[in-house]
C-alpha distance (Angstrom), angle and dihedral (degrees) to the residues before:
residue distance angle dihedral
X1 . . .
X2 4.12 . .
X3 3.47 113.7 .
X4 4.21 121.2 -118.2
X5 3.64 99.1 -95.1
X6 3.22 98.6 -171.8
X7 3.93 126.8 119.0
X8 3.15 110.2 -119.7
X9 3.84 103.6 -169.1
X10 3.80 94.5 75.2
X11 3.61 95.8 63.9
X12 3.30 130.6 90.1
X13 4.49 124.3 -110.3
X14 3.46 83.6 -124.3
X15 4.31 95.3 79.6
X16 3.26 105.1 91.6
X17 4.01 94.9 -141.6
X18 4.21 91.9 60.2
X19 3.96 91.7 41.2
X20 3.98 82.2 49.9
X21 4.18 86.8 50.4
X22 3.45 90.8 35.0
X23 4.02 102.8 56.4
X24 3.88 87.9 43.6
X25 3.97 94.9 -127.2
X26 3.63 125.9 169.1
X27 3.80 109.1 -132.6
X28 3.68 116.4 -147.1
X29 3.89 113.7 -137.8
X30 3.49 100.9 -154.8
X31 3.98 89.4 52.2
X32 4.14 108.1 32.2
X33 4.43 84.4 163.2
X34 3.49 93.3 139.2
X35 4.08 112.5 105.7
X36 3.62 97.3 -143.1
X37 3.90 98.2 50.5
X38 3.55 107.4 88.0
X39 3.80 120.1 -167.8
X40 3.84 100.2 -91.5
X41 3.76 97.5 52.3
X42 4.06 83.2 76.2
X43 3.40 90.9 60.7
X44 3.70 102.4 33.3
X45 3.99 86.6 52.7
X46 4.02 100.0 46.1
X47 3.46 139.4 24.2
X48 3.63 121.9 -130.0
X49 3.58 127.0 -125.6
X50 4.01 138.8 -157.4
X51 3.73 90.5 -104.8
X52 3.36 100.4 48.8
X53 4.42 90.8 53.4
X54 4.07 87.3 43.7
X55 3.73 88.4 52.9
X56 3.79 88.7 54.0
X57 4.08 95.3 59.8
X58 3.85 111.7 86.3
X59 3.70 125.0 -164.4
X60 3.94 86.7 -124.5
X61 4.63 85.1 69.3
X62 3.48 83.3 61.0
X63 3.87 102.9 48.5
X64 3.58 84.4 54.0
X65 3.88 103.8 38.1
X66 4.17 86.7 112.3
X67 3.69 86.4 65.8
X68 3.58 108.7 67.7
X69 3.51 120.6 78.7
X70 3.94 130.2 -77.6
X71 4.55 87.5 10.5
X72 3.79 89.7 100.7
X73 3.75 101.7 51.7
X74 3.56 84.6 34.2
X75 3.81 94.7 58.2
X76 3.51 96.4 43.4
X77 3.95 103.7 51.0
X78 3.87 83.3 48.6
X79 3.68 94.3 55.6
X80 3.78 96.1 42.1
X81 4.50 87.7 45.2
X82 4.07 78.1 45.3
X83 3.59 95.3 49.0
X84 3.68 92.8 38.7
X85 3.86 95.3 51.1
X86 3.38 94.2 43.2
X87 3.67 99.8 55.5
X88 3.86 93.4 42.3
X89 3.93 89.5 59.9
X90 3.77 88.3 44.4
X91 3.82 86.6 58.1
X92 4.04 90.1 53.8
X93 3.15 85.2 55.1
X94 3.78 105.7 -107.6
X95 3.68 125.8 172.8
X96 3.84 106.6 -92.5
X97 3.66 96.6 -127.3
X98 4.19 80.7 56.4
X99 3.75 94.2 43.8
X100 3.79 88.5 51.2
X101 3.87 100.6 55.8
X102 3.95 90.5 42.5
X103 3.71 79.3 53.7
X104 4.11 101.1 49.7
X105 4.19 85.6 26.7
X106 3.92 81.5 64.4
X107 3.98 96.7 37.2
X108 4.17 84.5 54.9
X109 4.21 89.5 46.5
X110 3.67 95.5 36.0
X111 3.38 96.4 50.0
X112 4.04 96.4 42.1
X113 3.57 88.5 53.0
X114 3.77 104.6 50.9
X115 4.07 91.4 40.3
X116 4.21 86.1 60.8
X117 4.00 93.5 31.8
X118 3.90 77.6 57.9
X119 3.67 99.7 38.1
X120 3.89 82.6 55.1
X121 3.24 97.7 57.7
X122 3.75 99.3 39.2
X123 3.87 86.4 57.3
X124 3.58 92.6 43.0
X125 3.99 84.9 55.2
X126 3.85 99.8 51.4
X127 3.95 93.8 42.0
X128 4.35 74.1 51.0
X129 3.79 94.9 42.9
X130 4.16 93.4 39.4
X131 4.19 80.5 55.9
X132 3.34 98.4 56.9
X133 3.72 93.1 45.9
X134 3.47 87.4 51.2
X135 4.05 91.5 51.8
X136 3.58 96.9 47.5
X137 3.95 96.4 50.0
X138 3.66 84.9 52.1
X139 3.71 95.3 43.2
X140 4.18 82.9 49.7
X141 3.31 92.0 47.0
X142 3.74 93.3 57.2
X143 3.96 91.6 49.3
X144 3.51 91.9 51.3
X145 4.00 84.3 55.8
X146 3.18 98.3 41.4
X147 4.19 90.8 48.1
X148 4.35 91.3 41.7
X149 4.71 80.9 54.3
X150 3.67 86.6 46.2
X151 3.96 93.0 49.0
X152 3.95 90.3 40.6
X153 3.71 91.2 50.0
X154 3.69 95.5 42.1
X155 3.63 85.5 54.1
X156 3.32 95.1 51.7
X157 3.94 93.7 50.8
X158 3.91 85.6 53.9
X159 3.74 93.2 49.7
X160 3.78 93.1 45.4
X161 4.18 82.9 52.0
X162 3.44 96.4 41.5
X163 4.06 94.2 52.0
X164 4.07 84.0 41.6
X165 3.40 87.8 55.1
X166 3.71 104.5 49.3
X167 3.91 83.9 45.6
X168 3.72 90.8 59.0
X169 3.95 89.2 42.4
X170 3.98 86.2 53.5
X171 3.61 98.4 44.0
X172 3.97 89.3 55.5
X173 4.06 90.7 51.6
X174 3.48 84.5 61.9
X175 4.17 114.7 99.5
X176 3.39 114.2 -107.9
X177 3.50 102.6 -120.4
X178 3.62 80.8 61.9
X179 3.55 97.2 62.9
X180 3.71 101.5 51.8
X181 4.02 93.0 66.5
């Protein structure tokens, strides 16, 4: 891994990453509570090691590996390529042992291929569907405008009437002897 080359001297105790350095803590993975630990320091302060990642993998992620998304599909076009394969070098005549690691060989690539294909396009459909969102709030928010211009002008109008109005009601109050000059 690179080393932080940054100088550290020039910065103020204030950043939360040098004051981290600085006090020589220990952060605890599991528990990063503390407000002025942000998620780098962990990694800028300790190295990780093999151990530690296998210690993170429980036997409960695999019992439910079929649930995330994309594993399914995955799984099954790799056993059916697998299957597939398999068979067709069992019809040339391969050596089973052969036959069978063509077959799980193309299970493994099958399988690793379809999960990121899908992956793909599952990304590609959220950055979509966070686009549209995005459109439609500003489209709304342009309505909303356009309907808050529409209510100030209509109020206007009304005011304008209304004071037109009460002129017209006070100019026929008036004698009319005072109207004619």
């Amino acid at each position: 891994m690179a080393e932080d080359a940054r100088d550290l001297s020039t910065t103020s105790n204030t950043n939360p990453i040098v004051t981290a350095r600085t006090r020589n803590t220990t952060l605890d993975p599991a528990n990063p509570t503390d407000p002025k630990v942000t998620p780098n320091d962990y990694a800028a302060t300790q190295q990780a090691t093999l151990s530690e990642a296998v210690k993170t993998i429980h036997t409960e992620d695999f019992k439910k590996v079929h649930l995330q998304p994309c594993v399914r599909n995955a799984f099954l076009y790799g056993i059916i390529a697998g299957i597939a394969f398999g068979g067709l070098k069992l019809v040339l005549r391969a050596p089973v042992p052969n036959a069978a690691n063509w077959a799980a060989g193309t299970f493994a690539g099958t399988s690793a291929i379809t999960y990121e294909v899908c992956q793909y396009r599952r990304h590609k459909e959220k950055a979509g569907m966070r686009r549209v969102v995005e459109i439609i709030d500003r489209k709304k928010a342009e309505r909303e405008k356009v309907l808050v211009e529409r209510k100030e002008v209509a109020m206007r109008a009304a005011e304008e009437r209304a004071v037109k109005k009460e002129a017209e009601r006070l100019e026929s109050l008036k004698p009319w002897y005072k109207k004619l000059f």
